[in-house]
N, C-alpha and C positions, 0 to 999 in steps of 0.2 A: 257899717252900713253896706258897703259894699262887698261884704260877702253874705250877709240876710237876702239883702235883695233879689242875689239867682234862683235860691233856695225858695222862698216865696213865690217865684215867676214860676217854679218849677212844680210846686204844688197844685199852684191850679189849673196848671197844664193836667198836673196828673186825674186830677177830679171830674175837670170836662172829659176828659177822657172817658175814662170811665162812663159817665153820665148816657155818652153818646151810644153807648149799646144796649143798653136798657130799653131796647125798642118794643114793641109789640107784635103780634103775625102779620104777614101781607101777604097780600092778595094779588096775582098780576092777572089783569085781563086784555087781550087782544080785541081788537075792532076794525071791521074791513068795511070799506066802499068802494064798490065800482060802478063802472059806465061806460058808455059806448058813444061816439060822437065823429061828427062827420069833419074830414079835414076842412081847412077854411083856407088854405095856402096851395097851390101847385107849381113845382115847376119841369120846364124843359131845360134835358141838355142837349144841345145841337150839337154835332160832330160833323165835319164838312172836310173830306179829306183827297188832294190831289196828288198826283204821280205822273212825273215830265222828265225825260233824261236831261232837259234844261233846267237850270234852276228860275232861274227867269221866267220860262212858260208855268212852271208848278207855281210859279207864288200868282201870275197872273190869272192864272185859272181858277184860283183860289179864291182871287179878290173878286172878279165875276159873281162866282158861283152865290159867295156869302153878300156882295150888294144885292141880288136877286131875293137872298130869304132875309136881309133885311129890310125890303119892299114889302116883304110878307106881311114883316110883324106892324111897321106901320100903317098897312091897309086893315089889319085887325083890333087896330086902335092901341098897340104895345108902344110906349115911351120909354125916353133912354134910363129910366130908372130902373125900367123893368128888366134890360138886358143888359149882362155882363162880361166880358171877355173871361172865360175860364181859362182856355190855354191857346197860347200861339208856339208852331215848333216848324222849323225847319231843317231834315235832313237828308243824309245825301246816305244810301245804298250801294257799297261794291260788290253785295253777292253774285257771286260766279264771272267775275270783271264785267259785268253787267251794270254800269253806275245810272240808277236813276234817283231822282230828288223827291222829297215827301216835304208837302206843305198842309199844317194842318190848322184847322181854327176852330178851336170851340165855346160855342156860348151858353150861357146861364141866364133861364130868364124865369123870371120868377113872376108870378101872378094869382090873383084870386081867383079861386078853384070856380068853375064857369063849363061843365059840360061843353055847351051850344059853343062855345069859344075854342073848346080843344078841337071839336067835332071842324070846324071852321078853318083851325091851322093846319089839320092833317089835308084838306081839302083844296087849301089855298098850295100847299105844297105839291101836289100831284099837280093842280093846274099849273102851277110854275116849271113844273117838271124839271125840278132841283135835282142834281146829278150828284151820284156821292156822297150822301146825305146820313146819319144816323142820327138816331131820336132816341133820348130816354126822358121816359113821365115817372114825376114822383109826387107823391102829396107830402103835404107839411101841418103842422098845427102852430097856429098864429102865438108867440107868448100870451098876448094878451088874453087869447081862449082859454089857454092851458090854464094861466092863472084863476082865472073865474073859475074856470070845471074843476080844480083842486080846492080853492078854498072853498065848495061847499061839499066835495068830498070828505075834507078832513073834518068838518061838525060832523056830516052822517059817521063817519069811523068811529068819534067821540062818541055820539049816541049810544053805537052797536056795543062799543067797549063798554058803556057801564051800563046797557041791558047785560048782558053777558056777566057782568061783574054781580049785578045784582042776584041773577039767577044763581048764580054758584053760591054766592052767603047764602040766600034761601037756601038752599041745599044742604047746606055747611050748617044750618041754623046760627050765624054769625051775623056781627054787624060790621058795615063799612061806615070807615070813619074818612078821615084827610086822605087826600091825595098826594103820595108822596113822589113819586115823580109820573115822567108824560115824555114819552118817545114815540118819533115821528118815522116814519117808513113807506118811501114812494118808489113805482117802478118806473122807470124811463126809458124803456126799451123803446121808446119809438122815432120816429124820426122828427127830432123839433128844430124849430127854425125861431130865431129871434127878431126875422124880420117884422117890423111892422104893417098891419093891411094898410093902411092907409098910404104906404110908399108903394103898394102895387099891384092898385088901381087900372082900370085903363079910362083911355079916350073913347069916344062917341067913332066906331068902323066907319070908313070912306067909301070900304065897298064892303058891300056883303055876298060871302059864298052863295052861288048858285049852281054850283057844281054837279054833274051826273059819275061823278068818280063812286066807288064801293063804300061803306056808309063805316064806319068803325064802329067798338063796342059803346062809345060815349055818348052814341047816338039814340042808346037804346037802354044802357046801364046807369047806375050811380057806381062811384068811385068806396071801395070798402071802408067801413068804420075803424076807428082806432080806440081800445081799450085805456082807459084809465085808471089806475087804482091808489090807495091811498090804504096804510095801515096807523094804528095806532093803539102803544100799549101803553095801559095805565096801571101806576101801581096802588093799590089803595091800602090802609094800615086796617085795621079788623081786630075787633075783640069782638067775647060771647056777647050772646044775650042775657 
């Protein structure tokens, strides 16, 4: 018995085998969806950077500077969720036995995209006339958008792929039959963020800009769309008619 028995495992090993090529023709068809949609996330990053041959004066000028634009964000209704310490750095320069100290501090703050609100920070910053200041704005797309704007991408992609699919058997005068496999392909080139909105919200402003400073472009523009896409290839099995 126990030399039957490999010999039998091993036959119908051989037979499935076998069996498994006896396929029929397939078909692969491709299916694209795309879209355009507006970010739902923004954020700033503050840069706030001093230089003091003291160390002492550079860190203190520092802390000034940054209590002042955090006065900002609280008059603009930004809470501590919203703002993040991205980098703290303290250094010291002997170029040309020249030694002076670098303090720097940057923040992340992250918020619901809000034109009237951005238009308001860059406003309330020139009236504070924050010294040494750098600004970068960037949009985000919230997961929980992404998610929605994909999953009804990926049905339209399905669609397109067995229009597409169908067209070419008509063509082919063939028929589709099972679907034998479904592979998924997204692009992500863009800049996503996992934050949730609902952590970055604001508060009800204490004061509201009424500034005569020069107007920026949020004042006048919306913020560009971000592309989404979504592919999907499907294999299908095919005999004639």
């Amino acid at each position: 018995m126990k030399k039957i028995i490999p010999i039998f495992i091993f036959l119908i090993f051989t037979i499935h085998s076998f069996s498994q090529t006896k396929t029929g023709n397939e078909l692969v068809a491709e299916g694209i969806a795309k879209t355009k949609i507006k970010p739902d996330l923004a954020n700033f990053k503050i840069t706030i950077a001093k230089q003091n041959t003291i160390e002492k004066n550079a860190i203190k000028e520092l802390n000034q500077e940054t209590e002042k634009l955090q006065s900002v964000l609280l008059k603009l209704g930004f809470t501590e969720k919203n703002v993040k310490i991205s980098e703290y750095k303290i250094s010291k320069d002997d170029y040309q036995n020249r030694k002076e100290f670098s303090a720097i501090n940057t923040l992340s703050v992250d918020f619901v995209l809000d034109n009237k609100r951005i238009e308001e920070f860059y406003q309330e910053i020139q009236n504070e006339n924050i010294q040494d200041v750098d600004i970068e704005f960037k949009t985000q797309i919230s997961e929980s958008l992404e998610k929605n704007i994909r999953q009804k991408l990926v049905q339209n992609a399905i669609q397109n792929a067995r229009n597409n699919a169908e067209n070419i058997a008509n063509a082919l005068s063939v028929k589709l039959n099972n679907v034998k496999q479904v592979s998924k392909y997204n692009l992500r080139d863009i800049a996503f963020s996992s934050i949730k909105v609902d952590e970055v919200r604001f508060l009800k402003p204490r004061v509201a800009s009424e500034s005569i400073n020069p107007r920026t472009s949020f004042d006048r523009f919306e913020v560009e769309d971000v592309e989404l896409e979504e592919t999907i290839t499907i294999v299908y099995e095919i005999t004639t008619k």
